[in-house]
Each structure stands twice: as C-alpha cells, then as structure tokens.
N, C-alpha and C positions, 0 to 999 in steps of 0.2 A: 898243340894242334895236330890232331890225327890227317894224315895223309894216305889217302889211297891212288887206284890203278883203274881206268876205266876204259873200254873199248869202246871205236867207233868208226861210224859208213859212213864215207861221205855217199851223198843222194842229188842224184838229180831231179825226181820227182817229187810233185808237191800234190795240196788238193787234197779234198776229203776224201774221196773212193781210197786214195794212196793211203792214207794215214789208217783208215779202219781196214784194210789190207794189209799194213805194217801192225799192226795192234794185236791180232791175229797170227801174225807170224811169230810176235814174243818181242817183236821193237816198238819202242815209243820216238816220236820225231823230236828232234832237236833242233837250235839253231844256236851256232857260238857267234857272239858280238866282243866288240871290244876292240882297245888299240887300233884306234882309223881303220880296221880291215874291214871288208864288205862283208855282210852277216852270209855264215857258212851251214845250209842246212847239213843235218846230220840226222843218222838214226842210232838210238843205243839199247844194247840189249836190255829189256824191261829187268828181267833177273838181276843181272851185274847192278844197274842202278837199284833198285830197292835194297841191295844190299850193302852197298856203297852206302844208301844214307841210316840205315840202322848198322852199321858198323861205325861212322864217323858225323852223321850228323848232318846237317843239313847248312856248316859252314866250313863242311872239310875243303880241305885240297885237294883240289885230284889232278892227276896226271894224265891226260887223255890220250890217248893214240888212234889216231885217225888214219884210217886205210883207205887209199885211193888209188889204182891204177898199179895193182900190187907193192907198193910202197907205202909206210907208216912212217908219220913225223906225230912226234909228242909235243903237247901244250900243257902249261900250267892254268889250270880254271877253276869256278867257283860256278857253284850254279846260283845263277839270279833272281830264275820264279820256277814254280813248278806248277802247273795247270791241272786241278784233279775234275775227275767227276764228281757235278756237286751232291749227287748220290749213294754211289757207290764208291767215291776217293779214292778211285784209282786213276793212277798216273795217266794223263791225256797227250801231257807235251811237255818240254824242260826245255829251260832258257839257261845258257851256259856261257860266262864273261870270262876273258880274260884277262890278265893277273899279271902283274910284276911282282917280283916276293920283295924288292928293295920301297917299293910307294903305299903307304898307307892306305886303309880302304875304311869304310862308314858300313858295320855291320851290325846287326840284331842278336843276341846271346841270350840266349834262358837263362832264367830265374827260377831255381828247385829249391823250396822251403823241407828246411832239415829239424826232425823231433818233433816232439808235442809240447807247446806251450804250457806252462803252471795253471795259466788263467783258463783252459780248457780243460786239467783232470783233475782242479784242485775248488776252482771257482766258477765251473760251472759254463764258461765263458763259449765263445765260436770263433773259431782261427778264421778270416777273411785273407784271401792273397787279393791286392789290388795290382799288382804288374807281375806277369809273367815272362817276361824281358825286357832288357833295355840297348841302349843305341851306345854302342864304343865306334873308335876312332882307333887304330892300330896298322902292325902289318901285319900282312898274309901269314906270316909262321909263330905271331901273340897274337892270336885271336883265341878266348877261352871257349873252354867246350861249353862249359856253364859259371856262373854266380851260383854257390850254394851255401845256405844262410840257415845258418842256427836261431830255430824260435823258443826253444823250449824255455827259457827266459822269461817267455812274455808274460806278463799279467794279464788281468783284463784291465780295458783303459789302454796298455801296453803297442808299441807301434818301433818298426824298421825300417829306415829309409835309404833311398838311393848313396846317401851320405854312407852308410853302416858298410858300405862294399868296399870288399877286399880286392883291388886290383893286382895286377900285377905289373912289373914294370915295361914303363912304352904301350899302355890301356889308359887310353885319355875318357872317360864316362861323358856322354855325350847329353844323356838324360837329368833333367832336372834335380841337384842333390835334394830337395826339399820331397820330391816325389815320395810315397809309403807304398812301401813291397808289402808288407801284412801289417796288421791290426788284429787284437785279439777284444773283440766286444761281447758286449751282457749280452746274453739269449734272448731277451727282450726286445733289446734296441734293434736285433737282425731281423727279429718278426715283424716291429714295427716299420724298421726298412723293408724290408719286403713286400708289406700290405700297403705303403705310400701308394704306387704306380698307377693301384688297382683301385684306392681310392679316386683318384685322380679322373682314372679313365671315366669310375662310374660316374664322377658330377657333371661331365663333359655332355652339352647338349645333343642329341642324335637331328642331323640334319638331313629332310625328309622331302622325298620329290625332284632332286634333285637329279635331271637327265646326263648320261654323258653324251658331250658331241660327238660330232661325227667326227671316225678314227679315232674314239679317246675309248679307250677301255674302262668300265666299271674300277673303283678302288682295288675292291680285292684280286678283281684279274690282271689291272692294271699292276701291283705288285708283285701277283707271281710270274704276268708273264716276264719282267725284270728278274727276277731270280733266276727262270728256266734260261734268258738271254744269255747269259754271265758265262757260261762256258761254252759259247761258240767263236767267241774271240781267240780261243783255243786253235780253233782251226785256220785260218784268217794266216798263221806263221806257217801252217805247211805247206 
C-alpha cells in the first residue's frame, strides 16, 4: 500500500463565496471525521492532492499535517469521498477519515483485466468486464492497490470470477465469490444484448396529455434538474 505526505490549513471560514474564493487560490476545502472527534474543516492545496491520488491512488495513506496557529500535528487518513464537478471533474471538496493502522477497514479496490483473450483474437469473440472493483475487509497497511487478472485464457462462453482472486494474506473479499469480473461472448450475443433495451423502450406505450402539477417539473426537466442538484451538497460541508 503506497503511502504519501499531504499538507494542510486548518479554516475557520465556510460558505460558498469562501470555497469559490479558495478554489481560485489553488485550495479545495476539506473536512477530516472520524474517531469521536468533531469534523475538522480544512483546506488542501488542489496540486499536492491530485498528485497524491495519481501517485497512490485513491486508497493511499496519507499522512496529513495540519498547520494551525504556527504549529503542525500529523494524522494518519484515508480519504472517504471526493466531490467533483459533474462536468468538468474537477475536485469541488474532499472528505478525509481517520485511521488506525492496528483496526481493519471495509474498502473498494480496482479490478484491471490483464491480455487479450483467445475467444477475442482467435474466435472472433467480445471481452465484457462486468465488475470493476470489489469490497475487501483488511488493514490500513493490506490494502491492495489493485486485483489484476489474466484473461487471455478466455474462450468465448469463457468467464472469471470473484472466486478466481488472488488475495493476499489478512484480505478478507467481501464481494459475492459467485460474482463474474469478465466474460468473453459471441459478437452476436453482445449486439443482441445491446439492441434488447432499445427494443424494449420502442414497445413501451407513449403516454399523452399528461399535465405536471404544480411544483412538479416536466420528466425530462424533472431529471435534469436532479442531476444539475447533485453537486450542491458539495457545498452544504464548507
């Protein structure tokens, strides 16, 4: 498990004027939870963190050092959510937990399918990934970076399951063993899977006339404005 080094402000200001004025300056806001403490905002330099999670990942360790009142005390943390723009996917806000390295934690781990299947350069076939991670149980310092799984094996018909995972020791797999990481199917079968949906939609009667009440937004506005909603809870933590 990669470990890194991360800086940090404590803050006393919150609110969205603060946050898109911190955003601006090159910090994203923070807030550390965990172990009965009272949740601690923070702000951390936008740089340091992007590169903290494409150096380690997005289940590293880090070591935080928090400066307040010119004195720094370090903490052992994980970050817990990270809030992007649901447009532009850049970092909004980061939720950061702290860690015992001795008590086991319930984390999420990629799933990176390795080579090219037989049933794909021999039989014509289509590699399907059905899970792209799954859920372990472990500590802080066995936590893998990833699951990485050789398909080139596969036939068509062919299939890899949660079962097929190589763990390592003190990795409890918390995901279903019966679960299929990939399947290698007929070209056929993936075209007609993929046309089902569409058949589906078109037998689907069109219901006509139908007003929306009052305060109810239309379907389709009613949907997006739901989507556009989803990252204002973002702000709500600074």
């Amino acid at each position: 498990m990669e470990r890194v080094s991360l800086g940090a402000q404590a803050r006393a200001a919150t609110g969205k004027g603060w946050a898109r004025r911190a955003r601006r300056d090159g910090l994203i806001p923070a807030v550390l939870y965990g172990r009965g403490r009272t949740p601690r905002p923070l702000a951390v330099p936008r740089k340091d963190l992007v590169t903290a999670l494409h150096t380690a990942g997005r289940n590293a360790l880090i070591d935080l050092r928090v400066a307040q009142d010119g004195e720094a005390q370090t903490e052992t943390v994980m970050i817990e959510e990270i809030q992007r723009d649901h447009i532009r996917r850049e970092i909004l806000h980061v939720d950061l937990h702290l860690i015992s390295l001795t008590e086991a934690l319930e984390v999420s781990v990629p799933v990176v399918l390795s080579g090219t299947p037989e049933g794909v350069t021999a039989g014509g076939g289509v590699l399907d990934q059905h899970l792209r991670e799954v859920e372990v149980r472990c500590l802080p310092t066995q936590i893998p970076d990833r699951f990485t799984v050789d398909v080139s094996l596969l036939r068509v018909g062919g299939s890899l399951h949660v079962s097929d995972l190589r763990v390592g020791e003190g990795v409890e797999i918390l995901t279903p063993p019966e679960e299929v990481i990939a399947a290698v199917v007929a070209a056929a079968a993936e075209e007609e899977a993929a046309a089902a949906p569409e058949a589906e939609a078109a037998a689907e009667p069109e219901v006509v006339g139908r007003a929306a009440a009052e305060g109810e937004a239309p379907a389709e506005e009613g949907a997006k404005a739901k989507a556009e909603a989803k990252p204002a809870k973002s702000e709500k933590k600074e």
